[in-house]
N, C-alpha and C positions, 0 to 999 in steps of 0.2 A: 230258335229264338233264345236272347239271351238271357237268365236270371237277374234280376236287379239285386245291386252293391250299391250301397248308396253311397257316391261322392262325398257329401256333406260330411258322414260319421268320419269319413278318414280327417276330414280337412278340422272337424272338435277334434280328433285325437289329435291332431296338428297341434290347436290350441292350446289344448289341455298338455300336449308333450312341452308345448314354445313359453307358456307362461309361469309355470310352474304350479306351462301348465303349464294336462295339461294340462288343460289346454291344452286358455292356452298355455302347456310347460312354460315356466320360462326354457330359452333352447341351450341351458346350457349341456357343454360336449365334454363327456370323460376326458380326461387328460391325464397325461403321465409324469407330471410335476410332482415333485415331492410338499409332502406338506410341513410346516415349520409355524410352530408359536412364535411367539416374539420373542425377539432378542434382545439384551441388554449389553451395554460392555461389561464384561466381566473381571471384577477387579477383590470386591471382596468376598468373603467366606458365604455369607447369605448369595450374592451372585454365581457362588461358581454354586451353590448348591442346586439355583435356579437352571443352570447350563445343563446339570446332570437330569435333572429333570424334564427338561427340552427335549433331552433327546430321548429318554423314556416316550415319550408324547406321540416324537419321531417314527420309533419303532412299533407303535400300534398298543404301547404296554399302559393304556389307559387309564387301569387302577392303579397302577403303582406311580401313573403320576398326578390324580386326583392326590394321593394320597400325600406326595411330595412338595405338591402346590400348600395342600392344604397346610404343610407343614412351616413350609417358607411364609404362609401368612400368617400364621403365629409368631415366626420369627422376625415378621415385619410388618404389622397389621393397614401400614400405611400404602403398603407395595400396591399403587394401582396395574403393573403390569400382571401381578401372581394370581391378582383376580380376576384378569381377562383370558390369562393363560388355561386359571380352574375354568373358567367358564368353557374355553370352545374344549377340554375335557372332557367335560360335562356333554356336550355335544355331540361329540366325534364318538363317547360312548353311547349316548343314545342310538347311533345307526351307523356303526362300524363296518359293514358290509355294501352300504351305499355313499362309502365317505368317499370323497372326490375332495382336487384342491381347490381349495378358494379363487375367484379371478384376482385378486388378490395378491397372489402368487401366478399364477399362470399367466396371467394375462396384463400386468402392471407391472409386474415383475418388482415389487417391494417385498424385500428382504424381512422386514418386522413384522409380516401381515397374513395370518393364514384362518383360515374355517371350514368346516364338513359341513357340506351342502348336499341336501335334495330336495330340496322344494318343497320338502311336508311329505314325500314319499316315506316308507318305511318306519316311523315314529308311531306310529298305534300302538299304545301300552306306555311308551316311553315320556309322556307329558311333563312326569314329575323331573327328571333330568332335563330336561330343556325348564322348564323353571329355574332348577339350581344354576342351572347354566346364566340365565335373564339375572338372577340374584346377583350373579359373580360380576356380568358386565355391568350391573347397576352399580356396585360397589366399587368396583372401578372407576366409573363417573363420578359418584360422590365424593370419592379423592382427588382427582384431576377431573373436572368439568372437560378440559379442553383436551381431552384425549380421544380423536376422533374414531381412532380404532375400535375402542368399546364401544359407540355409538353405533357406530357399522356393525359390530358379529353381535349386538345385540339388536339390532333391525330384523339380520339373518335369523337368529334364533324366534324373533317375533311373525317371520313368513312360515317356517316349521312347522309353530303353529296354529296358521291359519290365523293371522292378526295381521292382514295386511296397512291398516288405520294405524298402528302403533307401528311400523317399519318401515314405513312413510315417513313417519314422523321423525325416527332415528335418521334415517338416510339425509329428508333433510338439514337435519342439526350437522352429521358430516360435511355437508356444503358448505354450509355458514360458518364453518371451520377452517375447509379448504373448499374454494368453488371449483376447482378444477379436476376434483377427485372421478375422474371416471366411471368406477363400481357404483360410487352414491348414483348416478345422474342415469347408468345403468339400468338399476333397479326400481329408480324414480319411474322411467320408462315403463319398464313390466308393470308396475302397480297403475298406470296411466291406460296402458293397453289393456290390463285387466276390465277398468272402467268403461272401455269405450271410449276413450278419450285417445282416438290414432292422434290426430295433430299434438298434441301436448305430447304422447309417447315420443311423436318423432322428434319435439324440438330436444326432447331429452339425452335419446339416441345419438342423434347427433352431435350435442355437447359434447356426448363422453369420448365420441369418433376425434373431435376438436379437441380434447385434451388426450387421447392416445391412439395414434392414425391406426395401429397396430393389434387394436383391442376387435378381435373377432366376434364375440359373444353378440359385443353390440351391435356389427355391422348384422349379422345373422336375423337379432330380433327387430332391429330396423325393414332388414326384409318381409318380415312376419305381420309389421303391422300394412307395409305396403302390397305384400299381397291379402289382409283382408279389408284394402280397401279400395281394392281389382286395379292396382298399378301394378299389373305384373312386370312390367319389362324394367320397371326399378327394383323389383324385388328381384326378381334375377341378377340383379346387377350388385346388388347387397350378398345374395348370399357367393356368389363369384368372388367376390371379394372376399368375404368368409372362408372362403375354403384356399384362394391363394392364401390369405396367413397363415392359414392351420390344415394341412394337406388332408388329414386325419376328423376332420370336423366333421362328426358325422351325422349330427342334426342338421348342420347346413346342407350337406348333400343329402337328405333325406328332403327337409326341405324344397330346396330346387328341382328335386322330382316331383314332389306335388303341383311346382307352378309349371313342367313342362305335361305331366300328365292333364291338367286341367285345360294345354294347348293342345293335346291330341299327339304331340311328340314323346310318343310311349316310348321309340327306343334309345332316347334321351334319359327319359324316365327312369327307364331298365338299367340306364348306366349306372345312375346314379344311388338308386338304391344298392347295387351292386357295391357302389365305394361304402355305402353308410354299411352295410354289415361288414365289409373287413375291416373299419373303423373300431366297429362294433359291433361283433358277434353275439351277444345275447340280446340284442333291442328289437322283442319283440313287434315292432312299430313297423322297421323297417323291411323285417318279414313280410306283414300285415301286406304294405304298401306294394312289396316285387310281387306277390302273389296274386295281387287286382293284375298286374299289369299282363301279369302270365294268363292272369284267367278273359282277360278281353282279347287281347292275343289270341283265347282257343284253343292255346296250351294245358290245358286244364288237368294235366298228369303232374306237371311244375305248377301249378296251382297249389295241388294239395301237397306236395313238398310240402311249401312254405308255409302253408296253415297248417300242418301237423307241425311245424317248427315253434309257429305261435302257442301254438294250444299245449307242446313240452316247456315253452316257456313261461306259461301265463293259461295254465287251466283253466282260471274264470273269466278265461278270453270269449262273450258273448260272438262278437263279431267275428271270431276268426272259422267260430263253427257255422254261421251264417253263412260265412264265404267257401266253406269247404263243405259246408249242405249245397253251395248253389254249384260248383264244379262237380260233386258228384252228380247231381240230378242231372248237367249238361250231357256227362259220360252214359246216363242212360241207366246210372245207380239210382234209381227212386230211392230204394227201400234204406241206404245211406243217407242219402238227400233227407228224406223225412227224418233221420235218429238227429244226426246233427241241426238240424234246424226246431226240432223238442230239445234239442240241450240247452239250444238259443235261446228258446221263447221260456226256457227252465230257469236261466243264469240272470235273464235280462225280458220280463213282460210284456216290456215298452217298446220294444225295437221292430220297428214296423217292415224292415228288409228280410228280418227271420220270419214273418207271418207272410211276405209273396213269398218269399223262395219255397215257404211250403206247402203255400199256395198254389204253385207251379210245379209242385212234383205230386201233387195230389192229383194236380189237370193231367196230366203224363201220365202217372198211371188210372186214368180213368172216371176218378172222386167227383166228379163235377160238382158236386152238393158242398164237397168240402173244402174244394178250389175256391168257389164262391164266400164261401165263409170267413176264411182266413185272406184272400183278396181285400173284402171288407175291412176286415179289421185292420190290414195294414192303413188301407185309406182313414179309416176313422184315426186311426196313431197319428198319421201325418195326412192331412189334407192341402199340404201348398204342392208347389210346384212341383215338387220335388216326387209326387207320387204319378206323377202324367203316365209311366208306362203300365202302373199300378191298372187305372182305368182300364188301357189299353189292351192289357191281358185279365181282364174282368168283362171286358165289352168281349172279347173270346169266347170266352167259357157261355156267357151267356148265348152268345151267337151258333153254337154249340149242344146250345141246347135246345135252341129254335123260338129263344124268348127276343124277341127282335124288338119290342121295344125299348128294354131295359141293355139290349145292346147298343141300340142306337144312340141310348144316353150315355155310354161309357164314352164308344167313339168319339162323341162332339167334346166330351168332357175335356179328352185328350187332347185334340186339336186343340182347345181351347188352349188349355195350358202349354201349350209346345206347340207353338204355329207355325215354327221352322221343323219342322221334323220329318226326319230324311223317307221315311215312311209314308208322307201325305198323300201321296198318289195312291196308296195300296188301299190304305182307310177311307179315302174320300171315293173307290171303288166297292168298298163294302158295304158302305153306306147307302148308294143306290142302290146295292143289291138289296139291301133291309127295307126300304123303300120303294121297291118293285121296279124299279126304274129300269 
């Protein structure tokens, strides 16, 4: 029988990866676009000094072009572009390691428009820099109102944050500037999906599809919202479309594994996570995701591959030990089965898949006492739907131990909650047996 992996946590990591996260992520996908501040025509002495410093910015040399900005707005206190420029500095130092181009640039393809983006990833410690960063693009504004650019990397800098209410706010002022701007109606989107608000996210999504057929990002988190609002077969059709623009897009194909696993078309699935890692070779997610699919498979040698892959990627990966406690216990490793799933219930309290799985290596090797215990406890974590097999290997243990009423109540439990379950013959056979029947 098989260890339960709970569906759901991958499909929050979804979220949490797709909205920014995730999420849900927002889904935005590395890209190998170069990043560029804005540009001016370069004609006088303070502009070509701005140029030199651009491409300081260019080359990753952060401080020396904090330093240059700061300098050029001395030399022109009025330069709204110097203090947009300082500002996404300001930024791109904050978290130089997770700095990716702005859709901006990659994706709208404008020449004057760039920012370091993660979604709020990697910024712990760094607050005070994204401040002076929000300072810069505010003083940008102050001098030109109508310079939508500032409004925009300083939205970006307010989701970094975690101020998605003040990034809303800038994104929309970029509308009302230009309605057609893409990124704004983009991002409108994500902060819509965030709320729970799928139809407002879609009318969003779709704006920005209508001002650039071409903008993947969007079609991607358009998928995102349609599959959590079980229209799968548009959400495949969204993120298909995502990955013809950007062959490399490997949230989208990460993505669309989710919505073929969640059809039972695992080697679909397997494809497609397969493209997200050589998209993207260190996302942990999409380890996460090939290694469920290796571990229902039965594959369960290619299981722990790719959760020892997660867990070199992302050591305080809860789940990954969860799922690499539940492939050993299948292989007939208790004594693994049990460490990894204490690392689980060590990292992460709550997580109700690490108390069956070792709950089920406890029942394996013998624990009945202590199967029963952490069984419980998983149910008491989660008591919907989602724990039916939970029951089902609790109504076991107990049946196992000759306590036949409290099996009887597992069983019905189960039925209950999974009244299609491909098993009902087998249970509704045990149950007379409990029964005398």
């Amino acid at each position: 029988m098989k260890t339960k992996i709970l569906t759901t946590l991958v499909l929050v990591l979804l979220a949490l990866g797709s909205l920014g996260c995730s999420s849900i992520l927002p889904s935005a996908a590395p890209t190998q676009a170069k990043v560029e501040p804005t540009k001016v025509s370069f004609t006088s002495p303070f502009e070509q000094a701005l140029e030199r410093t651009n491409a300081e910015f260019k080359k990753g040399n952060f401080d020396q072009a904090l330093a240059e900005y700061t300098k050029a707005i001395e030399s022109d206190p009025k330069s709204a572009v110097a203090y947009n420029n300082r500002g996404m500095a300001y930024k791109a130092k904050a978290n130089p390691e997770l700095a990716k181009a702005d859709d901006k640039v990659t994706e709208l393809g404008l020449k004057d428009a760039a920012l370091y983006t993660s979604q709020g990833a990697g910024f712990e410690g760094k607050g005070n820099l994204l401040d002076q960063a929000i300072a810069d693009y505010t003083k940008a504004i102050a001098i030109d109102p109508k310079y939508a650019l500032a409004y925009y990397n300083r939205g970006r800098a307010y989701e970094a944050k975690n101020n998605p209410d003040q990034a809303f706010s800038d994104y929309t002022k970029v509308l009302e500037l230009d309605p057609t701007d893409a990124a704004a109606h983009n991002y409108r989107g994500v902060f819509y999906h965030d709320q729970e608000k799928y139809d407002d996210a879609i009318v969003e999504y779709t704006k920005a599809i209508e001002s650039d057929p071409k903008y993947a990002r969007a079609y991607s988190n358009r998928g995102n919202v349609y599959d959590a609002k079980g229209n799968l077969d548009q959400a495949l059709a969204d993120y298909t479309k995502a990955i013809e623009l950007d062959s490399r897009y490997a949230r989208a194909y990460n993505n669309r594994g989710l919505v073929y696993y969640a059809q039972g078309k695992l080697d679909q699935a397997l494809a497609d996570y397969n493209k997200a890692i050589e998209a993207d070779s260190k996302w942990a997610l999409a380890y996460s995701n090939r290694g469920r699919v290796y571990y229902d498979q039965g594959n369960f040698d290619r299981a722990i591959v790719d959760f020892n892959r997660v867990i070199e990627l992302d050591p305080n990966n809860a789940l990954a030990y969860a799922y690499r406690g539940a492939a050993y216990t299948e292989k007939g490793d208790w004594d693994r089965g049990l460490a990894d799933c204490n690392k689980a219930i060590e990292l992460d309290p709550t997580m109700d898949a690490a108390y069956h799985n070792r709950g089920i290596a406890y029942w394996k090797k013998g624990n009945l006492d202590q199967a029963i215990a952490d069984l419980t406890k998983a149910i008491e974590l989660d008591p919907t739907s989602t724990s039916a097999i939970t029951y089902k290997y609790r109504g076991s243990v107990y049946r196992a131990k000759g306590m036949k009423e409290q099996a009887t109540a597992d069983f019905q439990k189960y039925l209950e909650l999974n009244p299609k379950a491909s098993d009902r013959t087998q249970v509704e056979q045990w149950l007379r047996e409990l029964k005398g029947q």
